[in-house]
N, C-alpha and C positions, 0 to 999 in steps of 0.2 A: 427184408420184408418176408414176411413168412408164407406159405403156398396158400392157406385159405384166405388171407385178406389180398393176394395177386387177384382168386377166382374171382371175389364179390368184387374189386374194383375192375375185371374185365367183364362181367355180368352187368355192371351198373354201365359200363361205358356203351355195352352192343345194344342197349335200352335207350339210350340219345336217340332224338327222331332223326340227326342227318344222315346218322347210322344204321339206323334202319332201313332208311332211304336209299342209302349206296349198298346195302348190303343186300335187299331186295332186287336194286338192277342188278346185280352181281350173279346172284343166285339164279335169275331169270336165265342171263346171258349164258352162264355155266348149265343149265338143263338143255338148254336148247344146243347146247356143243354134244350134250350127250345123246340126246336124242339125235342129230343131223348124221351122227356117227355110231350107227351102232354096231359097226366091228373094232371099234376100236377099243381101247383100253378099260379097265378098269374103274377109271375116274378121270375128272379134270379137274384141273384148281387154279387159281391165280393169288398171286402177292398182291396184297393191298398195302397200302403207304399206311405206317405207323403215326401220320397225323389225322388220320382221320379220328381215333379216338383220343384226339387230345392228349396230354400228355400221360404216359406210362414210366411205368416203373423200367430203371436199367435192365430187370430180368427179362425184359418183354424187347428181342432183338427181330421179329419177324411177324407179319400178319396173313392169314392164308383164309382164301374159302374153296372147300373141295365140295362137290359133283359126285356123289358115291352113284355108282349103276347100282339098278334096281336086278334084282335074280341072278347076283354075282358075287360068291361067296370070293370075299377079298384074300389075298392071302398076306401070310402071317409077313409086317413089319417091324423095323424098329431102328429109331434115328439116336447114333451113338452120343452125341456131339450136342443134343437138346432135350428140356424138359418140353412137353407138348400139354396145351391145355385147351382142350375143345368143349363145346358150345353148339349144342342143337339149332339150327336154321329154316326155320316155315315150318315145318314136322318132325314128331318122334323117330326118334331111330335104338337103334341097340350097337354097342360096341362090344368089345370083348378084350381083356387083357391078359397075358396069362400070366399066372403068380406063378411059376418052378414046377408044378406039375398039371395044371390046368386051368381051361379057361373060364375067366371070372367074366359074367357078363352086366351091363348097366345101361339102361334103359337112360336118353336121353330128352329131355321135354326142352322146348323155346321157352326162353326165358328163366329156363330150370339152371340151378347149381353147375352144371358141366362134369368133366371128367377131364384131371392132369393126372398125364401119364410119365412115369419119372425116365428121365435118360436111361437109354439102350433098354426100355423094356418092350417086350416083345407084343403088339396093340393089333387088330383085325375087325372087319366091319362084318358080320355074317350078310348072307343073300336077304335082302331086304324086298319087302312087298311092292317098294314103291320106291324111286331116287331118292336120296336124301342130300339135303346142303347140310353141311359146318363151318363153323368160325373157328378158326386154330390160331394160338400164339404159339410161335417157338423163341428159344433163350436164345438160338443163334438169330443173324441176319439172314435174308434169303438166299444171297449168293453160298451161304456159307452149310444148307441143312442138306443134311447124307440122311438117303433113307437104306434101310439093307431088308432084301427080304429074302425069307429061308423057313425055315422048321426051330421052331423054341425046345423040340423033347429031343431032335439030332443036333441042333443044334449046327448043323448044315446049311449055305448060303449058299441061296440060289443069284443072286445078283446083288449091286452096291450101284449108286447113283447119287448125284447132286442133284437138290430140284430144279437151280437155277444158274450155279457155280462151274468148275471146271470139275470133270472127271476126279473125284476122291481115287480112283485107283490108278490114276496115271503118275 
């Protein structure tokens, strides 16, 4: 199946009302983690069950909604191991990809087209006005996504991690 008909069948699926429904408490539940903690990280996300939206495509190994902070220029990642297809939640946001010498950026709207980002490309949230949620699919399963985050022009890694799996560098 090809990437644009994955987007429009995972855009039509986050459009189901139970989906909206769990992904609304989701969203709610993840702002209030960010807000109760504001020395904490970067963001917060959880795995959602792959049945919620009904049946998907084998490329679809994993469901996420992240928590972006608001006034926190994210730094630069990139998951070697998954394609990643994200999906604006409650409000706009801006993401940033970079193509080999710099950053592309694209505006996300609810209910909008989304952004897939292809494996190992290097993806970053700039400092946003306000939180923002996402819906992410990745090609792997949860236990299984390695995120790395480092510099795309050094190409230098600052860290490696599993979201949910064991230590990738163990």
């Amino acid at each position: 199946m090809d990437d644009g008909h994955i987007m429009g069948l995972l855009a039509n699926r986050l459009a189901k009302p139970e989906v909206v429904a769990a992904l609304d408490r989701t969203a709610e539940e993840l702002l209030a983690e960010l807000k109760s903690d504001v020395a904490d990280g970067k963001s917060t996300f959880r795995s959602l069950p792959l049945g919620l939206y009904g049946g998907l495509p084998p490329e679809i190994g994993s469901a996420w909604a992240f928590a972006l902070r608001k006034s926190f220029a994210h730094p630069p990642e990139r998951h070697p191991n998954s394609i990643q297809r994200m999906f604006a939640w409650g409000t706009s946001g801006e993401f940033e990809v970079w193509d080999g010498g710099q950053w592309r950026r694209q505006q996300l709207h609810p209910g909008g087209v989304g952004l897939s980002i292809p494996a190992d490309s290097w993806h970053r949230a700039p400092a946003l006005d306000e939180d923002w949620v996402v819906a992410s699919f990745h090609t792997v399963g949860p236990n299984d996504l390695i995120e790395i985050v480092g510099d795309p022009a050094s190409g230098e890694v600052g860290s490696t991690r599993a979201y949910l799996g064991a230590d990738p560098t163990a």
